[in-house]
N, C-alpha and C positions, 0 to 999 in steps of 0.2 A: 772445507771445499777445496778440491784442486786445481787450479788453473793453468792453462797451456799459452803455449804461444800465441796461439791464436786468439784467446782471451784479450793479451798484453796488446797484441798490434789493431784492436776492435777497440780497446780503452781507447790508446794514443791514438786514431784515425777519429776518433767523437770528437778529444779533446780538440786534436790539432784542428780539424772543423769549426769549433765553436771561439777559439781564437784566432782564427784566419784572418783576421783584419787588426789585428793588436801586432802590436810589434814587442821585444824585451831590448831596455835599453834605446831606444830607438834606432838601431842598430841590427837585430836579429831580428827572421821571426821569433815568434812568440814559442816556439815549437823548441826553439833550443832550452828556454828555461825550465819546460816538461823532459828533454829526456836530460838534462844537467839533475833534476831534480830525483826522477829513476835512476840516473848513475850511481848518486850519493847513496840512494837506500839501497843498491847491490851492494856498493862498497863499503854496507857495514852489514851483510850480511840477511837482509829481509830482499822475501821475495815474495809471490805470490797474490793475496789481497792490498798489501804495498805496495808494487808497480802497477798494478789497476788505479789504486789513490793516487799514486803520484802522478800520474798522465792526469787523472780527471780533478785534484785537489782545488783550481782555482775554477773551476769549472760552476758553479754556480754564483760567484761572488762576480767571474768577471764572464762569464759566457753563454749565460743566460738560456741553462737547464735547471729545471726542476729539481728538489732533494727526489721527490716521488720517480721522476723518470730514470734517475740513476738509479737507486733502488729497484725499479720494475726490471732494468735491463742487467743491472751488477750485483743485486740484492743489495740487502738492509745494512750488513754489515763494511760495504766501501760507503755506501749512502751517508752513515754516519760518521763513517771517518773524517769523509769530505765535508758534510755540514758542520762539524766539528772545528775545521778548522779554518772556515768560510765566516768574513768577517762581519760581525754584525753594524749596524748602521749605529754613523755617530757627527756628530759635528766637524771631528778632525782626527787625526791619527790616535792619538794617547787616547781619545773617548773610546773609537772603536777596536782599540789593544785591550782597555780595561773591560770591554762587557766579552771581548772574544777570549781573552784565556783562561778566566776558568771554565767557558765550554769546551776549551780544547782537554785543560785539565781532566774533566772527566772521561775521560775516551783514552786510556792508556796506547792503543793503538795510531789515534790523531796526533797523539804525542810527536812518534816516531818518524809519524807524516810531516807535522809543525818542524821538526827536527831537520829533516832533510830538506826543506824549503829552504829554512835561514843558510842551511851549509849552503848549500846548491848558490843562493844569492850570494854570499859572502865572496866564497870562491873567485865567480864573478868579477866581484871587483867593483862592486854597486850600493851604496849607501852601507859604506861599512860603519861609521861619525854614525850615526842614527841606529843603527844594530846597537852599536855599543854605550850608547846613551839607554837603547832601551833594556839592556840585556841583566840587569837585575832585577826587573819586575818579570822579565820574560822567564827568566832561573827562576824564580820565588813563586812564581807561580803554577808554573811545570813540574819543575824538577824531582818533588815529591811521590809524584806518581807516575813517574819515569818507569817501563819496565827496565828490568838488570839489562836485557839482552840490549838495550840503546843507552845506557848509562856513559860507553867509552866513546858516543857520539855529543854526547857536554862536553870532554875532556878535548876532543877536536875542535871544538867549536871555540873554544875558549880561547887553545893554542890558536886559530885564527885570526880571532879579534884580539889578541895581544899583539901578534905579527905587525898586522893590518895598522892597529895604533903604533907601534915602534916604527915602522915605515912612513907615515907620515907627518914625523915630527923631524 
């Protein structure tokens, strides 16, 4: 399917609605960490049903849309991106890591999504100590069924959180 611009700024206009009242960092809107998160996947080359996900990816976990309604209005295929990578319910962090990646796993496209979140956070400058505590269950569970075309987006990620740890030591 092809999408236009006007697709892109109808995603970001739901998302940026649906967290209008969250902040990122406590510092931004919440609006910065949706198009940080769009930038990262231009800047490795995905467009299209990717900047639709990336506007809308935390959009059901933290902003309280339906998988069904995104689907009805972006079709099945961001739907699932997003569910994809929308974290399941758990006791605490590491519970709800372990039952969400391998459903991100399955969804090569979620992947790319999951991909450009952590960059997009990293970047940031935000629980980088916690990324990298979790970043071998988060590789060992991904990284397998990574398509090629996002493969040189581990390879970024990695040189970050080495950065990120050599800087704060």
């Amino acid at each position: 399917m092809m999408y236009t611009e006007k697709d892109y700024k109808e995603a970001r206009m739901v998302a940026v609605k649906l967290h209008a009242s969250q902040s990122y960092d406590e510092i931004y809107p919440y609006e910065k960490h949706l198009d940080d998160v769009v930038e990262v996947l231009k800047r490795f080359g995905f467009s299209g049903k990717f900047i639709i996900a990336g506007y809308l990816h935390d959009s059901i976990e933290d902003g309280a849309i339906s998988f069904n309604k995104i689907k009805r209005h972006f079709g099945v295929e961001i739907a699932e991106m997003v569910y994809c990578v929308t974290d399941e319910l758990g006791r605490n962090r590491a519970e709800k890591k372990t039952k969400t990646l391998p459903k991100t796993a399955s969804n090569p496209d979620a992947i790319i999504l999951k991909l450009g979140d952590r960059i997009a956070n990293i970047e940031h400058g935000g629980k980088i100590d916690m990324y990298a505590a979790e970043y071998q269950e988060f590789k060992g569970t991904l990284y397998l069924n990574t398509p090629d075309s996002a493969k040189k987006m581990w390879g970024y990620l990695e040189s970050l959180l080495k950065l990120a740890l050599v800087d704060s030591i």
